[in-house]
C-alpha positions as CSV (number, residue, x, y, z in Angstrom):
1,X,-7.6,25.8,-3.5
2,X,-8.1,22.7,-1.5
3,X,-7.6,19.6,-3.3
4,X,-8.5,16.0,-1.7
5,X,-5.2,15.4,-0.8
6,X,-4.9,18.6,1.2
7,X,-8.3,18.6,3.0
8,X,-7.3,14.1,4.5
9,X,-3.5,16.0,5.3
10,X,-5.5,18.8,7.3
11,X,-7.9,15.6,8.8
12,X,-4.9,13.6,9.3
13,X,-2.6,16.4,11.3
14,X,-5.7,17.2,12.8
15,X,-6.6,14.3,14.3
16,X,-2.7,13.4,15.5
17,X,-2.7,16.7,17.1
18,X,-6.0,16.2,19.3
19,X,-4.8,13.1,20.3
20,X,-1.1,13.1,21.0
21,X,0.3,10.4,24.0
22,X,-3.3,9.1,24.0
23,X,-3.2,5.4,22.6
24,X,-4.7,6.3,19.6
25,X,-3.4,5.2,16.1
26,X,-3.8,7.7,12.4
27,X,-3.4,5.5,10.0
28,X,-3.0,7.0,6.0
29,X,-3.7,5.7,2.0
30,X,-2.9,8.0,-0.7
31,X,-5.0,5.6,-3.8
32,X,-3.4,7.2,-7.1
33,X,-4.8,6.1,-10.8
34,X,-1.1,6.1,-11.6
35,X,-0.6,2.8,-9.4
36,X,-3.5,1.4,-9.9
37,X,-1.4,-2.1,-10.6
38,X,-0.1,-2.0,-7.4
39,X,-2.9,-1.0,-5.2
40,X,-4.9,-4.6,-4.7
41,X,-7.0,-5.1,-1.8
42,X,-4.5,-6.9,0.0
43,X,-1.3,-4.8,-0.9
44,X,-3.7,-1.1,0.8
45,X,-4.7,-3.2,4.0
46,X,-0.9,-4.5,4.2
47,X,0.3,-0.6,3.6
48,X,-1.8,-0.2,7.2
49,X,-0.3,-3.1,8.8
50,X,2.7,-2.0,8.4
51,X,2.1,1.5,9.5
52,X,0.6,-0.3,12.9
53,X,3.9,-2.9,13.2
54,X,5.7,0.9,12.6
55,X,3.9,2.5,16.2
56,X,5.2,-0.4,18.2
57,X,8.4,-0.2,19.8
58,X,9.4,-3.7,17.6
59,X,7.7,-5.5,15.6
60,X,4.8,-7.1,16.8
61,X,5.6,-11.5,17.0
62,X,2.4,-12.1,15.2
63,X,3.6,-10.3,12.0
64,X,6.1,-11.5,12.0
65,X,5.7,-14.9,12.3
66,X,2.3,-14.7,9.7
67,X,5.4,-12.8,6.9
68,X,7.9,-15.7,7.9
69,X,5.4,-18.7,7.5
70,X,3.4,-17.5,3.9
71,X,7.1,-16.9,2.3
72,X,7.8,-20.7,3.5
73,X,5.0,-21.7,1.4
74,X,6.4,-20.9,-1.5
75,X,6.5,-17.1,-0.7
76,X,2.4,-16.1,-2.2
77,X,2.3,-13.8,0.4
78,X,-0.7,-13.5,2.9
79,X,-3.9,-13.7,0.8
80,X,-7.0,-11.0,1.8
81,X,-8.6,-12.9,4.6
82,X,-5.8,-13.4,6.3
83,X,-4.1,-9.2,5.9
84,X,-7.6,-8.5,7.9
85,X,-7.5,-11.0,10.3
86,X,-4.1,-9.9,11.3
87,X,-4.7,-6.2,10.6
88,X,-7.4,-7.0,13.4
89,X,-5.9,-8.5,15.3
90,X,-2.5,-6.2,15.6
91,X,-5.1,-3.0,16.3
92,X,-6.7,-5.0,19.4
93,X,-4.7,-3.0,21.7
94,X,-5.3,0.7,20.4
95,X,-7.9,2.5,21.9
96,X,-9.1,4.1,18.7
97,X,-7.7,3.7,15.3
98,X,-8.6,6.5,13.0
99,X,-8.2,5.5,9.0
100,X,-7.8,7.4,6.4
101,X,-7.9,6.7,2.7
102,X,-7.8,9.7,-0.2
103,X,-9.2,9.4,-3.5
104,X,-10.7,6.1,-3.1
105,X,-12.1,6.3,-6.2
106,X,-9.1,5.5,-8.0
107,X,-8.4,2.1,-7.1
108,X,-9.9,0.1,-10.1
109,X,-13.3,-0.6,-10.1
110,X,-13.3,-4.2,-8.9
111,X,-10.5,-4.2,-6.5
112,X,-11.7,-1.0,-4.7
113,X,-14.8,-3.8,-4.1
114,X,-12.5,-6.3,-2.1
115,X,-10.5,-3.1,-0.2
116,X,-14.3,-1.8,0.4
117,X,-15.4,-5.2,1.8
118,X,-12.4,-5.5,3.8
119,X,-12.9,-2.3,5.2
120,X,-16.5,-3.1,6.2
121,X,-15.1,-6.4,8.1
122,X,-12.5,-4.2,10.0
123,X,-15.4,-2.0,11.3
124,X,-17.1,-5.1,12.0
125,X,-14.9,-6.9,13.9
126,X,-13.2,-3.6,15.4
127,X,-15.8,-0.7,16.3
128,X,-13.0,1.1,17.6
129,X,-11.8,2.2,14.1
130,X,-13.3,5.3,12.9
131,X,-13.4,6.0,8.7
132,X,-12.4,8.9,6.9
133,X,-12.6,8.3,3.1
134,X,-12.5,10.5,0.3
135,X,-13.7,10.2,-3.5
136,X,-15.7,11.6,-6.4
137,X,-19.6,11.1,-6.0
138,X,-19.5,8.2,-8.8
139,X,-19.0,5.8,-6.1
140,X,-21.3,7.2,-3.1
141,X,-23.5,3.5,-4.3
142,X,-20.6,1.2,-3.8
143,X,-19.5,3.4,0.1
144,X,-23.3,3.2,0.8
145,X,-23.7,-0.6,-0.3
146,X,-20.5,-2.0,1.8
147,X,-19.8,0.9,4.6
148,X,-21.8,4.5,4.8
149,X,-25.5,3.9,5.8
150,X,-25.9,6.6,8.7
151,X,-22.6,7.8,8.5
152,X,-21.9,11.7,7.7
153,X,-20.8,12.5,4.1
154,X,-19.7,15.9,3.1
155,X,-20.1,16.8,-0.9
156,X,-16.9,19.7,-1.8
157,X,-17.5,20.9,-4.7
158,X,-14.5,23.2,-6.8
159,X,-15.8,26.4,-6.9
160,X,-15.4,27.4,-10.6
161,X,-14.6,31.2,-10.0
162,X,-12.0,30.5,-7.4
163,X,-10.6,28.0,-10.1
164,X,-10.3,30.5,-13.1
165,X,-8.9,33.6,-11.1
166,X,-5.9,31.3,-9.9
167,X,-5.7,29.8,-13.4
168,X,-5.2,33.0,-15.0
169,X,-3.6,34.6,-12.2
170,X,-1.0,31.5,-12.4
171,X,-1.0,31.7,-16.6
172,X,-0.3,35.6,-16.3
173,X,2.5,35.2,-14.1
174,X,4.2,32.7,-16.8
175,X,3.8,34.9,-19.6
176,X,5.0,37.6,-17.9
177,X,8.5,35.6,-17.2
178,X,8.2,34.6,-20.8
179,X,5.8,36.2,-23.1
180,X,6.4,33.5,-25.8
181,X,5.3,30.5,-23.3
182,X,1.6,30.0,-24.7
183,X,-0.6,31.5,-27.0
184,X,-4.3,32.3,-26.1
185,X,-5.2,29.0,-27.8
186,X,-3.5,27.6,-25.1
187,X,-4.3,29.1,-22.6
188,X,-8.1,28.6,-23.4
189,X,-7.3,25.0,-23.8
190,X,-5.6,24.5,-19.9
191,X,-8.7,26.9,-18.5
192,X,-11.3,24.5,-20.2
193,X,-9.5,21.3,-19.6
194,X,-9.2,22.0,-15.6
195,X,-12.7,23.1,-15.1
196,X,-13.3,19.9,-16.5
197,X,-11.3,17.9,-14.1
198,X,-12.3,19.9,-11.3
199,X,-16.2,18.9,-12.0
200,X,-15.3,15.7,-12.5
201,X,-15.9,15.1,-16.1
């Protein structure tokens, strides 16, 4: 069963294997509901920065400098506008930069607006950079509003056979190591509760 994370890994080792020695940058986000806190606008498009300043063979004098001069004044940090505009500008050289962000869906409602609009200024600025983004349909209005019109979206859907046959298959196995594990109760309750997740609900 392929979760979302396992189909942007196959995407993401897919793409680095088609284009190796080429001057071609993949650059990754994992968004997770558990760090929601942490995962501002700013703090996702300064994860990618720093995978960029991580390709070259030092780090590039621009970061540097941009780090060095918002922690003299009185160490805020870079705000939004300027992550993009130096996120821009430290891309300028790569041929094609190909982004990919899992489970965008799970950065909180009003900061995955901001990460969404900086997104859509990337592509604007930089055509260069290609999208891969992946999330539950909820939010197909918000990716259409800032960044999808014309572009190709692919709907997975968990196939709910496949999804009981490894449940029970998985279940089984554990009661056989331990017959005293989980009761049928139980067991009903994980099978229901999954199917639920797995259609989003």
């Amino acid at each position: 069963m392929l979760t979302n994370n396992k189909i942007n890994s196959l995407v993401i080792d897919t793409l680095r294997k088609q284009s190796p020695g080429e001057n071609v940058a993949v650059l990754f986000l994992y968004c997770d509901y558990q760090a929601q806190k942490d995962q501002s606008a700013v703090n996702l498009i300064g994860t990618l920065l720093r995978q960029v300043a991580l390709l070259a063979p030092r780090i590039p004098s621009a970061i540097k400098s941009a780090f060095d001069e918002a922690k003299q004044q009185g160490g805020q940090g870079l705000r939004l506008p300027d992550m993009v505009k130096l996120f821009v500008k430290a891309i300028d050289s790569i041929k094609i930069v190909y982004l990919c962000a899992d489970a965008v869906d799970e950065i909180l409602r009003e900061r995955r607006s901001e990460f969404l609009s900086a997104l859509q200024q990337i592509i604007r600025d930089k055509p260069n950079v290609r999208l891969f983004l992946t999330g539950r349909p909820y939010i197909r209005g918000e990716l259409d509003h800032y960044l999808t019109k014309g572009a190709n979206v692919i709907q997975i859907v968990a196939n709910q056979g496949d999804i009981t046959r490894y449940l029970s298959q998985k279940m089984d196995d554990d009661s056989h190591q331990d017959p005293d594990l989980m009761t049928e109760e139980l067991k009903n309750d994980i099978m229901r509760t999954m199917l639920e997740k797995a259609s989003g609900m």
